[in-house]
C-alpha positions in Angstrom: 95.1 129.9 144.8 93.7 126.3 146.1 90.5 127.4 144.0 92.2 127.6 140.5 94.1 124.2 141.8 90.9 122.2 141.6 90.1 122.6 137.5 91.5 119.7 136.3 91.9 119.4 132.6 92.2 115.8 131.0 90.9 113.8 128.1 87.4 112.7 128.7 86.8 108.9 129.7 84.3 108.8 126.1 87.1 109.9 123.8 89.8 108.0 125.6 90.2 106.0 122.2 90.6 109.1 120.0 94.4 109.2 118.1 94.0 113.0 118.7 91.9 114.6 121.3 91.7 119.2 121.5 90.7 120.8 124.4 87.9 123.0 123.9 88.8 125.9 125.6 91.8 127.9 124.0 91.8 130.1 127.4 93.3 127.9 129.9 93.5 129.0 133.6 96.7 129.3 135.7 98.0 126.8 138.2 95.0 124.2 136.3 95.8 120.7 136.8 96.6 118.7 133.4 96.3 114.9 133.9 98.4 112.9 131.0 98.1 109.0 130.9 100.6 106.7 130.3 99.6 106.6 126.1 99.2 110.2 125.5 101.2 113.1 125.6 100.2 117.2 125.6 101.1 119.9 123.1 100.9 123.5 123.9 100.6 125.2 120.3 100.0 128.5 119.4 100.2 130.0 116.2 100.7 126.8 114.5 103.6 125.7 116.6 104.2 123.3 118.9 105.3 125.5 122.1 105.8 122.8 124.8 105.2 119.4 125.9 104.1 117.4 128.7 104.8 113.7 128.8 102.7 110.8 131.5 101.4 112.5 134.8 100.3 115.4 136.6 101.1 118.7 135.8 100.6 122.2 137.5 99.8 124.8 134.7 102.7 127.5 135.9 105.4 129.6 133.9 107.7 128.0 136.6 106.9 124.5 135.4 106.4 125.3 131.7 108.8 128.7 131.1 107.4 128.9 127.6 104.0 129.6 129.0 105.3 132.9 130.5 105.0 134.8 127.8 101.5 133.4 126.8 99.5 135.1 129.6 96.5 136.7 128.6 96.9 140.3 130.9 93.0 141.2 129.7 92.4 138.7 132.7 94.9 140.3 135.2 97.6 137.2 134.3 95.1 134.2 135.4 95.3 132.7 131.6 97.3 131.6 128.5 96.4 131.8 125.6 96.9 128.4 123.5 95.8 125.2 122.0 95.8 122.0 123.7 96.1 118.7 122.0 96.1 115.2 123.8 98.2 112.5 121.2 97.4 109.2 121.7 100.8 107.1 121.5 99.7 103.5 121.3 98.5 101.7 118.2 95.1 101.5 117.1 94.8 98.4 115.3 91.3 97.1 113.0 90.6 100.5 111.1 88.8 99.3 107.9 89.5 100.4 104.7 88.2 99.0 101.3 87.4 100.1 97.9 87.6 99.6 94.1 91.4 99.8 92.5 90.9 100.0 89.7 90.3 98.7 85.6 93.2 96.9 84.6 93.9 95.1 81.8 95.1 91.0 82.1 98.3 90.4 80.4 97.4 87.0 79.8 94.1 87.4 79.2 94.1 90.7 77.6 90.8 91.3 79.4 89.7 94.5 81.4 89.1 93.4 84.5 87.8 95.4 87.6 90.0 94.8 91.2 88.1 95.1 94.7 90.3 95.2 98.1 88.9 95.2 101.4 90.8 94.6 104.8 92.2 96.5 107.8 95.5 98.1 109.1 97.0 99.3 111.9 98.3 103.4 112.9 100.4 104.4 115.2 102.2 107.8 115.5 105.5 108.4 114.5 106.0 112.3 116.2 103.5 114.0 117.8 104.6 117.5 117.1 104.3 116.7 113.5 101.4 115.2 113.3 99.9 118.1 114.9 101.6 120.5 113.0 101.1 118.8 109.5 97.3 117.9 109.8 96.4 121.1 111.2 95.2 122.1 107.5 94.7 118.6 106.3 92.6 117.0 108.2 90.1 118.3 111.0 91.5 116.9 114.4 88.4 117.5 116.1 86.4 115.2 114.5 87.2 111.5 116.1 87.4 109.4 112.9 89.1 112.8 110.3 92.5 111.2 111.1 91.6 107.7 110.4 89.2 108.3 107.7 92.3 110.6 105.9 94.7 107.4 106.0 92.7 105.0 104.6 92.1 107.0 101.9 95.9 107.1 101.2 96.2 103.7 102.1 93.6 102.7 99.3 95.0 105.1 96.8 98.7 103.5 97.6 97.1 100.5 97.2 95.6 100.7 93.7 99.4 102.1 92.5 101.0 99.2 93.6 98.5 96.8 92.2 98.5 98.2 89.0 101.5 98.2 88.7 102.9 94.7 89.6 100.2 93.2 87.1 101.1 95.6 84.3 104.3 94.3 84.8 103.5 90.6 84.9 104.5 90.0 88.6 101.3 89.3 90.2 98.9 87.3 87.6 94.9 88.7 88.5 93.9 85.1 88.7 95.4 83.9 91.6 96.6 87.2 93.1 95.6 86.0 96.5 98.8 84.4 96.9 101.2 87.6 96.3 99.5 89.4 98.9 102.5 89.0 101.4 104.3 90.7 98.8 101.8 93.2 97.7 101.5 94.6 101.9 105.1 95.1 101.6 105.2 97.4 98.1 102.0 99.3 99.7 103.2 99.8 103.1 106.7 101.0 101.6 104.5 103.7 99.5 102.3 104.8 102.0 104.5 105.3 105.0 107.0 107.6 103.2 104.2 109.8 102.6 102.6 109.3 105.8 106.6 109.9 107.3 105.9 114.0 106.8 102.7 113.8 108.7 104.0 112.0 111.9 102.6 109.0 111.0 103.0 105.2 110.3 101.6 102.2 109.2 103.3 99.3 111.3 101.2 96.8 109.2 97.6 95.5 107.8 95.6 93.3 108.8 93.3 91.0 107.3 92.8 92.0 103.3 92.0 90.2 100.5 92.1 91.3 96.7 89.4 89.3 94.3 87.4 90.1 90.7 84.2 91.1 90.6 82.1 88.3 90.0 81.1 88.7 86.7 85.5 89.5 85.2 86.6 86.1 87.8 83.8 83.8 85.6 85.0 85.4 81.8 88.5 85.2 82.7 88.1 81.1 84.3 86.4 80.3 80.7 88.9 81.6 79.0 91.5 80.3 81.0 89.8 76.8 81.1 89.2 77.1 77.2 93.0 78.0 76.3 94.0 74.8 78.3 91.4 72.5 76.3 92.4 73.9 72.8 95.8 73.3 73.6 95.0 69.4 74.8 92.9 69.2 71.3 95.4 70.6 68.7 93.7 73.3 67.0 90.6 75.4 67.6 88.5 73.5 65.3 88.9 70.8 67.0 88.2 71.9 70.3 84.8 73.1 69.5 83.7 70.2 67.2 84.2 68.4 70.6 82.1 70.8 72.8 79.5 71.2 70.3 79.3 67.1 69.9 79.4 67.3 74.2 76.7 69.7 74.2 74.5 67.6 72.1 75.4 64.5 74.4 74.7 66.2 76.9 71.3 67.7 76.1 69.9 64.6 74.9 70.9 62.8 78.6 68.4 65.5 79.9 65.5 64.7 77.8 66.0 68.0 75.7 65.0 68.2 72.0 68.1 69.3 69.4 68.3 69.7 66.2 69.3 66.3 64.0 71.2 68.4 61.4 73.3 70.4 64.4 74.4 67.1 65.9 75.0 65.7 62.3 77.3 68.1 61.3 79.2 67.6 64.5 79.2 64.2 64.2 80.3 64.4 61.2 82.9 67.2 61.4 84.6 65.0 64.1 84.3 61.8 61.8 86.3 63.8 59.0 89.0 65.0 61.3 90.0 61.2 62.2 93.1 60.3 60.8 92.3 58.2 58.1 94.0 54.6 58.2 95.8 52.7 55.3 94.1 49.5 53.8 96.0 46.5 53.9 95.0 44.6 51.0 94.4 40.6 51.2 97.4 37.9 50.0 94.1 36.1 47.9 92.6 39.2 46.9 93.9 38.6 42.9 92.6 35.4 43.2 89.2 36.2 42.8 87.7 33.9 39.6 85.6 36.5 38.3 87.3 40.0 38.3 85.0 42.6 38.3 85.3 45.6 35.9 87.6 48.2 37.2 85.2 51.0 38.5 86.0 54.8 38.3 87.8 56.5 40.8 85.1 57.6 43.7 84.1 61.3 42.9 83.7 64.3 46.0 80.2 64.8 47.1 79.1 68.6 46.0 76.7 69.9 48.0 73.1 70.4 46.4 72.5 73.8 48.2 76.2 75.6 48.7 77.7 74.1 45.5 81.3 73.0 48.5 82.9 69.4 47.1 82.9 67.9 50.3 85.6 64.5 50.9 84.6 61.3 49.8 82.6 59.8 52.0 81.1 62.5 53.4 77.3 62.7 54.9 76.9 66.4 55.4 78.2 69.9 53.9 80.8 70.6 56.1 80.3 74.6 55.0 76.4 74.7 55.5 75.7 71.6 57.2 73.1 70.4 54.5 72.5 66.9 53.9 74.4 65.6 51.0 72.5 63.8 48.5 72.9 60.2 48.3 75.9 58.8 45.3 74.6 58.6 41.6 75.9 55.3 40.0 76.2 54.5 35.9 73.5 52.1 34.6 76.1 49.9 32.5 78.7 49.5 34.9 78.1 50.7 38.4 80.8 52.6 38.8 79.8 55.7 41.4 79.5 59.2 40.0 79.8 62.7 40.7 76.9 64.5 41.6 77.7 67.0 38.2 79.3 64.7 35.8 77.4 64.0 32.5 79.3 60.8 31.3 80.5 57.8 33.3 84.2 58.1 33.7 84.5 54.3 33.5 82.5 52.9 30.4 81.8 56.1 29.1 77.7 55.8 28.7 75.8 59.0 29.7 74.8 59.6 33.2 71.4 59.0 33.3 70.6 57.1 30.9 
C-alpha cells in the first residue's frame, strides 16, 4: 500500500501555463496521489462525461474518496486501476493571446469605394465551466495540443469580428476613415457575438486588449484624395472650377522646380480661369459725350472661332477653350476699323468687303 501511495500525479511544471492540460495515462493506479493547485481543477471523464471532480489540494485516488470511481476499476489488474481520462483546467485568465487578420472587402458608403479592413490586437480567455469545456471541445478542438484551444478562439474571435464590422459600416455607424475612434464600441458588439457562442463551450472572453482596425495602405491614400478632393470642389463651386485651379497649381508649381511644361497646357489654364471671372460692369465717364471729334460707331465685337475646331469662343478670348489651340489674332475692316469675325465676308459697320 505505501508503495502505490508514492505515484503522484500532477500537471507538469513546463505546461503549468496550458488552459487545458490530459494526463497521459488513461490507466490510473489506486490510492495515487493527485496534486491540484489553487488555479486548476480535475475532471474524471469517461465515455465522454465528466464523472467527478476534484477542486485545490491533495487527493488520495480511492472509491472511498471518489465513490464514482468504484465502479471504474479495471479487474484485468486484480482492482489496482480505473479506467478514465484525466484533465487538469486551468481557472485563471490568460491574458495577451494574439489574434489578427483581414475582415474583409467592404464597400465605403461615402466613398462608394471597396476598401479592404485589417485588424490586429489581443484578448483575454478565461473559463466559464470546466465540465463543459471539456465536454464540448472534445470533438472540436484537440486538447492535447497546448495552443488548439487558443488557436480555435481567435479564430471565432476574428470571424465575430469581421460580422460586426461589416455590418456597422454597411449601416453608416462606423465611417472606415476614422474608424479608430468607434473601437470602444466595436469591442462591445464583438464581445457580445462571440461570447454567446463561446457560452456553449464553457468559455468567455472577459475583454481585448490592445487592437487597432486601419486600411491597407494603398485604399487609406484613394479614399484621403477623394475625401480631400470632395472638400475642395465644394470650397470652389463646381468641378470645373476646381480643376482649372489644380491644373493652373500644378503648372505653378512645376515651373518653381525648374521643370519644363508645356506653354499651351498652362495657357489654356490660364485662360479657362480668366474666362470663369465674373465679368464687371463699365461705368462709363460724365465727359465721355464730350469728345470733339466722335469717332464712327464701330460694329459690335464678333466671337473668336477657332481656326482648328471650328468652337466660337467669348470675346476676348486667347485660346480654344474646347481644344486649347491658339486663337488667331482679330481681323479689322480697311475703311473703318471696326473688328471682325474670323468668317465674316463684309464689314458689319460700313459694309466694304473683308479683305479688301
Amino acid at each position: 500500500m505505501a508503495w502505490f501511495e508514492r505515484e503522484f500525479i500532477a500537471v507538469p511544471e513546463d505546461r503549468k501555463n496550458q488552459l487545458v492540460y490530459k494526463w497521459p495515462d488513461v490507466n490510473i493506479r489506486r490510492f495515487s496521489r493527485v496534486i491540484v493547485n489553487a488555479d486548476e481543477i480535475a475532471l474524471f471523464v469517461n465515455t465522454g462525461q465528466v464523472i467527478g471532480a476534484m477542486g485545490a489540494g491533495r487527493h488520495r485516488l480511492d472509491a472511498d474518496e471518489l465513490p464514482v470511481l468504484g465502479a471504474l476499476v479495471d479487474s484485468v489488474t486484480g482492482g489496482n486501476y480505473y479506467r478514465a481520462e484525466l484533465y487538469f483546467v486551468s481557472t485563471r485568465e490568460y491574458s495577451g493571446i494574439r489574434f489578427g487578420g483581414r475582415l474583409a472587402d467592404i464597400t465605403d458608403p461615402v466613398s462608394e469605394q471597396v476598401v479592404t479592413l485589417r485588424v490586429f490586437g489581443e484578448f483575454a480567455l478565461t473559463v466559464r465551466d470546466p465540465a463543459e469545456l471539456i465536454v464540448a471541445l472534445t470533438g472540436t478542438a484537440d486538447l492535447a495540443d497546448p495552443s488548439s484551444v487558443q488557436t480555435w478562439c481567435s479564430d471565432l474571435l476574428l470571424k465575430s469580428m469581421k460580422i460586426a464590422v461589416a455590418q456597422g459600416v454597411m449601416r453608416g455607424d462606423w465611417p472606415v476613415l476614422g474608424i479608430s475612434a468607434q473601437l470602444e464600441a466595436i469591442e462591445a458588439a464583438v464581445l457580445r457575438q462571440t461570447n454567446t457562442t463561446l457560452y456553449e463551450f464553457g468559455l468567455r472572453i472577459p475583454r481585448m486588449g490592445n487592437f487597432d482596425i486601419s486600411l491597407a495602405p494603398d485604399d487609406a491614400d484613394r479614399i484621403k484624395r477623394l475625401a480631400k478632393d470632395r472638400t475642395y470642389i465644394r470650397l470652389a463651386g463646381d468641378f470645373q472650377r476646381y480643376a482649372t485651379s489644380e491644373m493652373a497649381l500644378g503648372a505653378a508649381q512645376g515651373l518653381s522646380h525648374g521643370h519644363g511644361m508645356d506653354g499651351g497646357l498652362l495657357g489654356t489654364a490660364l485662360g479657362i480661369g480668366a474666362l470663369q471671372q465674373p465679368q464687371q460692369p463699365v461705368r462709363s465717364s460724365p465727359w465721355a459725350n464730350a469728345a470733339p471729334n466722335p469717332e464712327p460707331p464701330s460694329a459690335p465685337q464678333a466671337d473668336s472661332t477657332c481656326s482648328s475646331c471650328r468652337t466660337t469662343n467669348p470675346v476676348g478670348a486667347r485660346f480654344c477653350m474646347d481644344c486649347g489651340e491658339r486663337l488667331a489674332a482679330a481681323l479689322h475692316c480697311h475703311g473703318c476699323g471696326a473688328e471682325l469675325a474670323a468668317v465674316a465676308k463684309f464689314c458689319g459697320a460700313c459694309g466694304l468687303r473683308a479683305g479688301n
